[in-house]
C-alpha positions in Angstrom: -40.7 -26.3 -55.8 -37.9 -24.0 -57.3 -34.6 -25.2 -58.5 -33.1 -23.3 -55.8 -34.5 -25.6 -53.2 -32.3 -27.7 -54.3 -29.4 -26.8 -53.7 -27.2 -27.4 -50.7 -29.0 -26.1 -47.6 -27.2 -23.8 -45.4 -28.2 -22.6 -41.5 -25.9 -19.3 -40.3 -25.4 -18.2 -36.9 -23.5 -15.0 -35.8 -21.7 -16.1 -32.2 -22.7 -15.8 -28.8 -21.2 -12.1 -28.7 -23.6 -10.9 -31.6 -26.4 -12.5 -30.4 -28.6 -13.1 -33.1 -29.9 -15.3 -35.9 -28.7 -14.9 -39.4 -30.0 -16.7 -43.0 -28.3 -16.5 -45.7 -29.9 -17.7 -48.9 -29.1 -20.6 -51.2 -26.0 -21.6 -53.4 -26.1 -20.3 -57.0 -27.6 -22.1 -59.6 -26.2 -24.9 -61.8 -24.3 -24.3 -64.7 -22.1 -26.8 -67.4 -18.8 -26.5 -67.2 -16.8 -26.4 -70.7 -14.2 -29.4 -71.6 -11.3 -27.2 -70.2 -13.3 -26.4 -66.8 -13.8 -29.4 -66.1 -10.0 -30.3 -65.5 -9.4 -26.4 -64.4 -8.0 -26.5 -60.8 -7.1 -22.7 -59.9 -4.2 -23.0 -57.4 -3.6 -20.0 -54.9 0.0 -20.6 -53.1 -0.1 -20.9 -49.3 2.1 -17.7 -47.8 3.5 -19.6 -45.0 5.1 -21.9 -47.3 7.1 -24.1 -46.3 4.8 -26.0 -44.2 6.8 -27.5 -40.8 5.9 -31.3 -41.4 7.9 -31.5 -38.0 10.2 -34.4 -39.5 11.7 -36.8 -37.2 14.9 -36.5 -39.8 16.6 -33.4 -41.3 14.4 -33.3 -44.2 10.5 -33.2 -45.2 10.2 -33.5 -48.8 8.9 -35.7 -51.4 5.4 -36.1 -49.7 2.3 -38.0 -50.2 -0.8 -36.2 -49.0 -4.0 -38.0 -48.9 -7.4 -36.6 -47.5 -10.5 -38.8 -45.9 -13.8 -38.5 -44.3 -13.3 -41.8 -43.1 -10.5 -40.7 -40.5 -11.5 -38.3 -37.3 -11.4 -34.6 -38.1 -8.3 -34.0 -36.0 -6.4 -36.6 -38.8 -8.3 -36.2 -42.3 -5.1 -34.5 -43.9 -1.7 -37.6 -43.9 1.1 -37.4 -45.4 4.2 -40.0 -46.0 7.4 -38.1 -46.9 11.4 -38.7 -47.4 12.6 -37.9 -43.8 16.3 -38.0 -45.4 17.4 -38.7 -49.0 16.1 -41.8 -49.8 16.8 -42.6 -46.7 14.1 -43.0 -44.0 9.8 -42.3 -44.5 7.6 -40.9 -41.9 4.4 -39.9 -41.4 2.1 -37.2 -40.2 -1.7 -35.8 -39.5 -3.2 -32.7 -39.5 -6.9 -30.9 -39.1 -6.4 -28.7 -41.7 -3.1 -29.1 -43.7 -0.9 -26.9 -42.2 -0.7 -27.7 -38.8 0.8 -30.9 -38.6 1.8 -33.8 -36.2 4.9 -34.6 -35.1 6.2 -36.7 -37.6 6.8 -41.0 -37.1 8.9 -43.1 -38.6 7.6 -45.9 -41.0 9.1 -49.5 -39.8 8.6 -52.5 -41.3 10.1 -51.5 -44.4 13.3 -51.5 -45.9 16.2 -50.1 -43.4 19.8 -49.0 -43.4 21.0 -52.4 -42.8 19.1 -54.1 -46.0 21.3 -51.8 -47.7 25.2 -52.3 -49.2 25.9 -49.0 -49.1 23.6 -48.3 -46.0 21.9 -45.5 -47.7 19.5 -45.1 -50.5 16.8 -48.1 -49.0 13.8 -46.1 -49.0 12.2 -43.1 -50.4 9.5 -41.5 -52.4 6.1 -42.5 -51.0 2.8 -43.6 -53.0 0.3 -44.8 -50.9 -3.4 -45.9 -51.6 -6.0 -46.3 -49.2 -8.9 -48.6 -49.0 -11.2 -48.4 -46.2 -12.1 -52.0 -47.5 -8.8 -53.9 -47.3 -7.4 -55.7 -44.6 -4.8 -53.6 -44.0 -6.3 -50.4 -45.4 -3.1 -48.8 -46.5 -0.6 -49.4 -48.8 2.9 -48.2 -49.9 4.8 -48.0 -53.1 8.5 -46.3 -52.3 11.7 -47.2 -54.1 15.3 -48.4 -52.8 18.2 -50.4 -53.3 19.9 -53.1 -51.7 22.7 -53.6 -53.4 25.0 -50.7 -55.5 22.9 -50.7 -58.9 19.1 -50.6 -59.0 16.6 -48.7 -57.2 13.9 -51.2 -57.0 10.2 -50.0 -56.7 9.0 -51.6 -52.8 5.1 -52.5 -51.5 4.6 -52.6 -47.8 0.5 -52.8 -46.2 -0.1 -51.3 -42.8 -3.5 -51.1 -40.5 -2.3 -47.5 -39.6 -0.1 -46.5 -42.0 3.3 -46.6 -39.7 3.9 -50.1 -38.8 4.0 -51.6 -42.1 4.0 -55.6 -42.8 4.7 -58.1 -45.9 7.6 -55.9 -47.5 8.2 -57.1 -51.1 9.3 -56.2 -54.6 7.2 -54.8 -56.1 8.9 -54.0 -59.9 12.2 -55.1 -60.6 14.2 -53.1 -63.4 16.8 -55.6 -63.3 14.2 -58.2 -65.0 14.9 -58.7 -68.9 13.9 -56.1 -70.7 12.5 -53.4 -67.9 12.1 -50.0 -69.2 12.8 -48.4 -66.0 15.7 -46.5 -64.8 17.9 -47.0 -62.3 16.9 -43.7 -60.6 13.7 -43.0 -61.1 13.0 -40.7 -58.4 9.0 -40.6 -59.2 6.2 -43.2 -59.8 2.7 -43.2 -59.5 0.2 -45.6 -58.8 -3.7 -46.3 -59.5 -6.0 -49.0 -58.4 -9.1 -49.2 -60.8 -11.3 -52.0 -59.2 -12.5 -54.5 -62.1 -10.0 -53.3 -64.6 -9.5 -57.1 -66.8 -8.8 -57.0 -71.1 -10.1 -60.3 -70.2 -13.3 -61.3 -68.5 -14.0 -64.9 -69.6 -10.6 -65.4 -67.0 -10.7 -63.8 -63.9 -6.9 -64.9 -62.7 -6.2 -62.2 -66.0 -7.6 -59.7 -64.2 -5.1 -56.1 -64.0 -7.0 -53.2 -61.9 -3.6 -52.2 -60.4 -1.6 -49.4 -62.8 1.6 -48.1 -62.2 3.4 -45.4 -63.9 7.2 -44.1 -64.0 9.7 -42.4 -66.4 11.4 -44.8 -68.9 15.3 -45.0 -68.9 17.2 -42.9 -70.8 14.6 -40.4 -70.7 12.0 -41.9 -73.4 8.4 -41.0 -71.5 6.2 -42.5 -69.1 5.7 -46.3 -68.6 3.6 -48.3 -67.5 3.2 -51.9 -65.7 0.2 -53.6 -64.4 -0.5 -55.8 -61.4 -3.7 -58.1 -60.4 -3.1 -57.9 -56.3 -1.0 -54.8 -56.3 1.7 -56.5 -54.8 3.8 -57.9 -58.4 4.0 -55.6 -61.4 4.7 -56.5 -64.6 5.3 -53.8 -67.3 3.1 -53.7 -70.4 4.3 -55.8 -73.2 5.7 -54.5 -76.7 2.3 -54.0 -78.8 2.9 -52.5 -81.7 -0.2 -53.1 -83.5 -1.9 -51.0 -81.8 -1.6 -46.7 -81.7 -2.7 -47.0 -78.2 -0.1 -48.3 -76.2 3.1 -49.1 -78.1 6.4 -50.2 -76.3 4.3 -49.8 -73.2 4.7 -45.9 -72.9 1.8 -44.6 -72.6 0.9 -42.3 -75.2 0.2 -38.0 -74.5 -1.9 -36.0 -76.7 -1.5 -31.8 -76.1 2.2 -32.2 -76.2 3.5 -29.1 -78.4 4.8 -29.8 -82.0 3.0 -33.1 -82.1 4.8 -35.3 -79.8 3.5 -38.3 -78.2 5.5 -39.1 -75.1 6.7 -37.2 -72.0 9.8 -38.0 -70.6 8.8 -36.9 -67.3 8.4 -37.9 -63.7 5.3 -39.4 -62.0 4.4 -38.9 -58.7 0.3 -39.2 -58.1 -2.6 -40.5 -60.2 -5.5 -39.0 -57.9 -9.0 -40.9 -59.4 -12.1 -38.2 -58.9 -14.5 -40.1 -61.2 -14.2 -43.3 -63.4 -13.6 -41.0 -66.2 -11.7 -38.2 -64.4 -8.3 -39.1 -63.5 -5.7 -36.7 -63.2 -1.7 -37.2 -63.2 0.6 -34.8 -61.3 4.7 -35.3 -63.0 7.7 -33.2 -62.6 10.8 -32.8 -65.1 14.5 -31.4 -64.1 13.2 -31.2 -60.1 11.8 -27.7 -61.6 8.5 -27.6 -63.0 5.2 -29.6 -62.3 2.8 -31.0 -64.7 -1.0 -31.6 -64.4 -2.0 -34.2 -67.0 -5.8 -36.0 -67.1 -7.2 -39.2 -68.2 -10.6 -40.7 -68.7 -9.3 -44.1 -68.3 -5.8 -44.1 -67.3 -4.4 -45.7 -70.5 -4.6 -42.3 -72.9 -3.2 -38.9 -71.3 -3.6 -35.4 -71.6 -1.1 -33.0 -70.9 -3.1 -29.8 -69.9 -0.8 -27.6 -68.0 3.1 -27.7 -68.2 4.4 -26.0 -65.9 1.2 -26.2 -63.8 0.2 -22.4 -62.7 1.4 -20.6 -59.7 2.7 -23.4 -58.1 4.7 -25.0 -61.4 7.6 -23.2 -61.2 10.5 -22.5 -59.3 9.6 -19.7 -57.0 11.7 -16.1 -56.8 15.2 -15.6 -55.4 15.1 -15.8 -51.7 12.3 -18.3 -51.8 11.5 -21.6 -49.9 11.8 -23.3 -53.5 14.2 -21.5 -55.7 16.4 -24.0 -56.4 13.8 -27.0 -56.5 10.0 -27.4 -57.1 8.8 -31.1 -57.7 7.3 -34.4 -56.4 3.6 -32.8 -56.1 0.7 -34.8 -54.3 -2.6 -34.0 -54.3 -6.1 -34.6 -52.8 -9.9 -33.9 -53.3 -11.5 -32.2 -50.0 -14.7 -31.8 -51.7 -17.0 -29.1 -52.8 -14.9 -28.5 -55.6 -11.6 -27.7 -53.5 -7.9 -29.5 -53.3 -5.0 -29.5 -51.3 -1.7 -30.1 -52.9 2.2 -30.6 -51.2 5.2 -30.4 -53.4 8.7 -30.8 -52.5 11.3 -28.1 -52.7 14.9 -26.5 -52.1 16.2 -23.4 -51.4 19.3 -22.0 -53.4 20.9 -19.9 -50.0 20.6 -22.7 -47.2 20.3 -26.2 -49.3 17.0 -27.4 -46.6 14.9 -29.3 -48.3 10.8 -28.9 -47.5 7.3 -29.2 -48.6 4.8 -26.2 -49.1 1.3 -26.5 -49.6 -1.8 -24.9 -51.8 -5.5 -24.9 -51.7 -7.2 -25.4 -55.2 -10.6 -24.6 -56.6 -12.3 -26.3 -59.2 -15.4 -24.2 -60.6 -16.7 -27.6 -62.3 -16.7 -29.5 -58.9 -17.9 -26.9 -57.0 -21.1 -26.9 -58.5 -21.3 -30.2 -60.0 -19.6 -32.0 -56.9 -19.9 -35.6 -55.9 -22.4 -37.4 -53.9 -25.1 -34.2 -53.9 -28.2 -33.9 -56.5 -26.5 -31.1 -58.6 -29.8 -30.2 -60.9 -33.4 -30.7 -59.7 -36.1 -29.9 -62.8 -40.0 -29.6 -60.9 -41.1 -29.4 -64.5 -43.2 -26.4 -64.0 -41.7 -24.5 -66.7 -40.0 -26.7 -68.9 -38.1 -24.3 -71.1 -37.1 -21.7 -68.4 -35.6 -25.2 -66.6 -33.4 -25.8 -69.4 -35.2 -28.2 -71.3 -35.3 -28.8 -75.5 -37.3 -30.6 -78.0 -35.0 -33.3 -79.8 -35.7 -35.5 -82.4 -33.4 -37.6 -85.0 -35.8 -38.3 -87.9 -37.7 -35.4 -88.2 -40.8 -35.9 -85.7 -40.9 -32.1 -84.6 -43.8 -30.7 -82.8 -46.2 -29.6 -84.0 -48.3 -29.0 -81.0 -51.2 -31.9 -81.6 -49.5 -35.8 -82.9 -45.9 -34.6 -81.4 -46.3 -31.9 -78.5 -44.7 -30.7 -75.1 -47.9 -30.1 -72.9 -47.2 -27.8 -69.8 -50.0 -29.1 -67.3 -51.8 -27.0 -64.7 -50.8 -29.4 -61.9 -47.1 -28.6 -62.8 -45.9 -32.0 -64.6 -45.4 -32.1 -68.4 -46.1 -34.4 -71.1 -44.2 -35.6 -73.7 -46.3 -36.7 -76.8 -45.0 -38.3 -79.7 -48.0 -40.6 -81.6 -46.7 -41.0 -84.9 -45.8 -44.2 -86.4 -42.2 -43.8 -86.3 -38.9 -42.2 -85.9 -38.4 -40.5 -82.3 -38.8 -38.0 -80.2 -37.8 -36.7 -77.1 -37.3 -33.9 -74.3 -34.0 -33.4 -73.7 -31.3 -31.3 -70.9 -27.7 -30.4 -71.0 -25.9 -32.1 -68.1 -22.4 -31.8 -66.3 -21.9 -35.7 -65.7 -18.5 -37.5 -64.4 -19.2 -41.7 -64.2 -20.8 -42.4 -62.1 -23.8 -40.2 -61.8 -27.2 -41.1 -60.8 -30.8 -39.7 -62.6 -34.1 -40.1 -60.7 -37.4 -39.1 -62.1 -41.2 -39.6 -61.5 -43.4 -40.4 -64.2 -46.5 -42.0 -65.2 -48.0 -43.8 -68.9 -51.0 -42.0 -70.3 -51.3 -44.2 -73.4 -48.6 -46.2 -75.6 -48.4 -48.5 -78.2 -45.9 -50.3 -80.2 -45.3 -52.1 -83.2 -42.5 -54.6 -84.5 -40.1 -54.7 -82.0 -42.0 -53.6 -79.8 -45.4 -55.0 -80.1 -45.3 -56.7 -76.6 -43.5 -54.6 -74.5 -43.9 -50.7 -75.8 -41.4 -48.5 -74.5 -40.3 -44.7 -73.4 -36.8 -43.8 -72.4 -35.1 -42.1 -70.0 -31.5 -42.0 -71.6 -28.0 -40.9 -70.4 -25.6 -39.6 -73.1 -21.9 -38.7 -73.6 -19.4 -37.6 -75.9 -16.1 -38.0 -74.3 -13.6 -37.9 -77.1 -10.9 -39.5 -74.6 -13.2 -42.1 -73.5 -13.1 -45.1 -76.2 -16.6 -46.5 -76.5 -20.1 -45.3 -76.8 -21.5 -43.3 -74.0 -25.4 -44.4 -73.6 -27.1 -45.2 -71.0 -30.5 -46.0 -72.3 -33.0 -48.3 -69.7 -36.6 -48.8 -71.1 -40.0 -48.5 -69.6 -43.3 -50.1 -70.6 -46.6 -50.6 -69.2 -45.7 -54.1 -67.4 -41.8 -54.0 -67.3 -38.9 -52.0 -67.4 -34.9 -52.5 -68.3 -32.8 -53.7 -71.4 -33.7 -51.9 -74.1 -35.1 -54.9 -75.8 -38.0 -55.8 -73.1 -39.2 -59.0 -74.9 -35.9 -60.9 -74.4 -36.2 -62.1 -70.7 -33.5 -64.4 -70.9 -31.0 -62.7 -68.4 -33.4 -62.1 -65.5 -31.2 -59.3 -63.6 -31.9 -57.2 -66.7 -35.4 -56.7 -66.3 -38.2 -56.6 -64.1 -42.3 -57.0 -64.4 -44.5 -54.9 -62.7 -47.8 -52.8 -63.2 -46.9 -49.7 -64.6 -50.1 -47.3 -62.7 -50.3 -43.9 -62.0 -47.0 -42.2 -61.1 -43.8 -44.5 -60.2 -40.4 -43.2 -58.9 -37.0 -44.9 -60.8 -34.0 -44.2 -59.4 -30.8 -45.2 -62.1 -27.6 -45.4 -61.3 -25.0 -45.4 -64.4 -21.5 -46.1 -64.4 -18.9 -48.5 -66.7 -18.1 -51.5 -67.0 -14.1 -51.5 -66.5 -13.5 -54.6 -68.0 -15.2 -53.8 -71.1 -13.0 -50.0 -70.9 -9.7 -52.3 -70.6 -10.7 -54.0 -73.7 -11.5 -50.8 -75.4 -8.5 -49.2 -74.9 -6.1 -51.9 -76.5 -9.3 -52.3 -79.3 -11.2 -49.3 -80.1 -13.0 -51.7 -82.5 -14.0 -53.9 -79.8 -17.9 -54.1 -80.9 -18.8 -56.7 -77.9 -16.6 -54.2 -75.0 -18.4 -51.6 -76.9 -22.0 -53.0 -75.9 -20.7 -53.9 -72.5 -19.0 -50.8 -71.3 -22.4 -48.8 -70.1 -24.1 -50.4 -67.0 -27.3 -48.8 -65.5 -28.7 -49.8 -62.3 -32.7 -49.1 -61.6 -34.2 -49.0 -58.7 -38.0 -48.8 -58.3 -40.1 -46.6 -55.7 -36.6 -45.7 -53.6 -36.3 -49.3 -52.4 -32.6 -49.0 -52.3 -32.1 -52.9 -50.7 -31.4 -53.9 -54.4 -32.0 -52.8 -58.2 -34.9 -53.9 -59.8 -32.8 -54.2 -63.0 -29.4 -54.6 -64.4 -28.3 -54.3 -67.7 -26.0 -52.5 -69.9 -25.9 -50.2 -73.3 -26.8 -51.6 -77.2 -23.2 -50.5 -78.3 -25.1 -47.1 -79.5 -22.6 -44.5 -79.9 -25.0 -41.8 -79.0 -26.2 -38.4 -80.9 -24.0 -36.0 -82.3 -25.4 -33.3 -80.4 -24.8 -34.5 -77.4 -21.6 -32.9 -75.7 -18.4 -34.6 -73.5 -20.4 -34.3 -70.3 -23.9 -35.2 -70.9 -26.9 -34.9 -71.6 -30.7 -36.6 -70.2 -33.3 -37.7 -73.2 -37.2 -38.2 -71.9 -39.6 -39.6 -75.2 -40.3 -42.0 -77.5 -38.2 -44.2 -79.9 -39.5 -45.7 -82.9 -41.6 -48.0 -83.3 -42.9 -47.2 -79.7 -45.1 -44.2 -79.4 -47.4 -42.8 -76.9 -47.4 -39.7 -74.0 -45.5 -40.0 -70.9 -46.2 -37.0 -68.1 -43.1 -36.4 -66.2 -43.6 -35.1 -62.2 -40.1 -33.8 -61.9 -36.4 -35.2 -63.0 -33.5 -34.6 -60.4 -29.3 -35.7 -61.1 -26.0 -35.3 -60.1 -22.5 -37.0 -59.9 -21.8 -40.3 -57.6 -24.0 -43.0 -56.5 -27.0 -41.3 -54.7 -29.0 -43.6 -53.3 -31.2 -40.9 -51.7 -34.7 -42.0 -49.4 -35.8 -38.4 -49.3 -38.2 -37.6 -52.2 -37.7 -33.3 -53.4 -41.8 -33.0 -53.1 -40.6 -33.4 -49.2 -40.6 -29.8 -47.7 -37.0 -28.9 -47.4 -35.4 -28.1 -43.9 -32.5 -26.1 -43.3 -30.1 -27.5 -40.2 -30.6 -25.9 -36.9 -27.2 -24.5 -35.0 -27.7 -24.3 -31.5 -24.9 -22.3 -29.6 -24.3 -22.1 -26.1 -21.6 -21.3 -23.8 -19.7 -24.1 -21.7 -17.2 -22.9 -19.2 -15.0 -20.1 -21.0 -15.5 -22.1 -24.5 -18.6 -22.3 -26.8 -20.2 -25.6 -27.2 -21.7 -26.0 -31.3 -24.1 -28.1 -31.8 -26.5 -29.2 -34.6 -29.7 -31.0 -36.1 -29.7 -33.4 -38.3 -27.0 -34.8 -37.9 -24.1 -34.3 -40.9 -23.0 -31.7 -43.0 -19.8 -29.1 -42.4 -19.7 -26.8 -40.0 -18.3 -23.1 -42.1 -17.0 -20.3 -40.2 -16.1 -16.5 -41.5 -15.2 -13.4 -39.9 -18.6 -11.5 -41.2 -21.8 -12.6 -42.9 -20.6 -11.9 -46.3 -17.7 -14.5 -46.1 -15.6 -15.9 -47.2 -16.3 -19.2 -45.7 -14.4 -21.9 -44.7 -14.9 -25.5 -43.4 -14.1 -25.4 -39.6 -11.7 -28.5 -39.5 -11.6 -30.1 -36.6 -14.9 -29.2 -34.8 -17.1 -32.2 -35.0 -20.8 -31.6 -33.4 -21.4 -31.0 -30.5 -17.6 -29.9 -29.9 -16.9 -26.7 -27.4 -14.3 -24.5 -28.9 -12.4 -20.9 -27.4 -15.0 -18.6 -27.6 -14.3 -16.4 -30.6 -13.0 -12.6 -29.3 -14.9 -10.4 -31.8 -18.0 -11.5 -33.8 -18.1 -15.2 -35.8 -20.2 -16.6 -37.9 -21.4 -20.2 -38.3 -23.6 -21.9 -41.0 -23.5 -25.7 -41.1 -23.7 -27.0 -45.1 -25.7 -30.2 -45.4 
């Protein structure tokens, strides 16, 4: 198998009018991204701008954009927007962010008549969606009811219209708040298991909210255990991490610290990718990132293409802020922004369609790298070893085998050695390998249970804590690293270790133990907790065989911010280990199909149905792509589920269905 048969399968289809059968061949290969392309989102500017959100009020701006698979294809772009100035929200769908809805008012949140002044009650949307909530949606928008303090508001909703259970949500008038009495932008995050304090559950905090301090002094921050009552991070001063609860911003120019700027979106890709859209003087957006939403990076300021005010005689030359966006998938975004134009005063929203080279071919929920281990160097593939046990082709050796699996040797004594492969990893990613035990043997340690590894490494300089995910395998059990202590039975498991087995490991963190580590860098007992790998045996996905977490080792020094995957021997184990083939990528992928299955592209089947064209195909899944010729470019076909009939195309259309 190649590593090309890997990759995303694709079936192509010129229409009806054409009349023939086209294939095109696979995606490109897989390549690392660099620290900066990871967080590299190239915007291009919608030309239609600004979008027609069809507002049941005299303005559509200040919007709230998010995108789900979850929701029918006719609805997977919503938006929540200021229908007036602070003064009314709405809502809106659309199939493919452009076209939207006509727009309906929110209820059952703050109103005209909760307010003295009867305006001013409720404006700038944040809302968060939870497929597994009660009430699936849930608002953050800010108000006043009397002639002083714009309170921050929380509202729930089953649809996201008719909201219920409208509350405070933060208070500045409290003692002591940091935040201002017009905000005008906050942001909020909900990081599921987020608690500086695991021996008390009641202490747990997974709720974050963000918004500019008063009198200008950066971004604060409060925290919340039901997302319903904030309370803003407490004066710490012992600590460089959060001090005076601002949080603190690295990449600011001429060494600052703080940002005294407006929040408006933390969108979560990854555990460790999180990424923070501001704005400053209702001019110019900023795009800052997080691997744990407690220490910031500001990468761009003003955020290209769309950070800026736009040209005289533009939709936004007077105002560009209040930016939202949202991950479509394969590597592309949507964003809305709010804006003004100097000649008329009508305040809007215009869109833009990102790309993101890292995502889009290290995306989430898809096998991004598959290794047959039939060549092991041409597939990417190094010797590594920390104390010296380099090959030398007989005690330590890399065997290519005729049958197309490789060995990994390492019979000396001690120190280690291993196989290793660059990855592009966000947390959580999953690793799956087949391999068998030829011979192994240990001593110390390791007398009982001898051991290989299959270990995950990072080097995340924004992520506090060491990066290793490192589950061992011997002959009769597999798990913790130290196989001989069998006192917490979910962290290993016994079994007969003959002939080839599958293990599929999941890896992710621990957020409690990340909470801790972010007030403590120190924190030598977070530090061991905060890597948790999940292995499952043979693809019996009902449950893992064994969970358990890292040793608190900080990983190699050769091992770069996104990863990289270690196959061999550490001391005082030793032994060979023949490796079938190795397969990873980003997400929890729990995946029954095996890559020694022959691989199957989709078939499109197209046929006409009345004066429309009915598109249909099998499996079941995937994304049906359209474009104008066979070169591209293609896009997803929103809104055309399978088995839909569409207007049959007027000139030649192609269709290919991405799995």
């Amino acid at each position: 198998m190649t590593l090309a048969s890997m990759m995303p399968r694709l079936s192509t289809c010129l229409t009806v009018a054409a009349g023939c059968l086209l294939s095109l061949g696979d995606l490109p290969p897989v390549r690392a991204g660099d620290f900066a392309g990871k967080w590299s989102i190239a915007w291009t500017d919608h030309p239609g701008n600004p979008i027609d959100l069809k507002s049941p009020g005299a303005r559509a701006y200040m919007p709230y954009v998010l995108y789900s698979t979850d929701w029918p294809a006719e609805s997977r772009y919503r938006v929540w927007y200021d229908s007036a100035s602070i003064a009314g929200l709405a809502y809106g769908f659309s199939a493919d962010g452009l076209t939207w809805s006509t727009g309906a008012t929110l209820t059952g949140i703050q109103d005209a008549a909760a307010s003295a002044t009867g305006g001013e009650f409720a404006g700038r949307p944040v809302v968060l969606y939870k497929k597994a909530w009660a009430k699936p949606f849930r608002i953050y928008y800010y108000g006043r009811t009397d002639t002083a303090a714009h309170k921050i508001w929380v509202a729930e909703s089953s649809d996201g219209i008719v909201f219920t259970g409208n509350q405070v949500a933060l208070d500045p008038e409290l003692e002591g708040s940091r935040m201002g009495t017009f905000p005008d932008g906050h942001a909020v995050v909900h990081l599921p298991g987020r608690n500086a304090t695991p021996e008390d559950p009641d202490a747990a905090r997974p709720f974050l909210m963000y918004f500019r301090s008063r009198d200008g002094q950066g971004i604060a921050m409060a925290e919340s255990k039901d997302g319903y009552t904030f309370t803003e991070i407490a004066d710490n001063p012992d600590t460089a991490e959060v001090v005076e609860g601002m949080i603190q911003i690295s990449g600011i120019p001429d060494g600052g610290t703080v940002l005294p700027a407006q929040p408006t979106q933390v969108l979560q890709l990854a555990q460790n990718d999180l990424r923070m859209f501001a704005f400053e003087q209702n001019t110019t957006l900023k795009y800052l990132v997080s691997a744990n939403g407690e220490q910031w990076t500001l990468v761009e300021d003003p955020i290209a293409t769309i950070g800026s005010v736009g040209e005289a005689g533009a939709w936004n030359d007077q105002r560009n802020y209040y930016a939202s966006a949202a991950y479509l998938g394969g590597g592309r975004f949507y964003l809305l922004r709010g804006g003004r134009d100097n000649t008329t005063g009508v305040y809007a929203s215009g869109a833009a369609f990102g790309t993101s080279a890292f995502y889009t071919t290290n995306d989430l929920g898809r096998w991004q790298t598959f290794s047959p281990m039939n060549s092991w160097q041409t597939e990417g593939w190094v010797p590594f070893t920390s104390s010296g046990n380099d090959p030398d082709g007989t005690v330590v050796a890399v065997i290519q085998n005729a049958d197309g699996t490789t060995s990994i040797r390492d019979r000396k004594e001690s120190g280690n050695f291993y196989l290793r492969h660059d990855a592009s990893w966000v947390v959580p990613f999953t690793f799956e390998f087949r391999a068998r035990i030829d011979d192994i043997v240990g001593t110390g340690a390791d007398e009982e249970f001898p051991k290989f590894t299959v270990a995950a490494f990072q080097t995340d300089p924004d992520q506090p804590g060491g990066e290793a995910w490192q589950p061992a395998f011997a002959s009769q059990r597999f798990g913790r690293w130290a196989l001989n202590d069998a006192s917490l039975e979910t962290a290993i498991h016994d079994f007969n270790f003959t002939g080839f087995q599958t293990f599929t490991v999941v890896c992710r963190f621990d957020e409690s133990a990340r909470a801790r580590l972010a007030l403590n860098p120190a924190d030598g007992a977070a530090n061991v907790a905060l890597c948790v790998y999940e292995v499952y045996l043979n693809r019996d996905f009902s449950a893992p065989k064994a969970v358990y977490f890292n040793t608190g080792f900080n990983g190699w020094d050769t091992v770069d911010y996104d990863g990289a995957l270690d196959i061999g021997f550490p001391g005082p184990t030793s032994g060979q280990v023949t490796v079938d083939w190795v397969r990873w990528g980003n997400g929890v992928i729990l995946d029954p199909t095996s890559p020694d299955a022959p691989a199957t592209s989709p078939t499109l089947n197209l046929s006409r149905q009345g004066t429309g064209l009915r598109i249909a195909w099998s499996p079941a899944g995937g994304t049906l792509q359209g474009a104008a010729s066979a070169a591209g470019p293609w896009a997803d076909e929103t809104g055309v589920a399978n088995g839909s009939t569409i207007a049959a195309p007027t000139g030649n259309r192609f269709f290919r269905v991405r799995m």
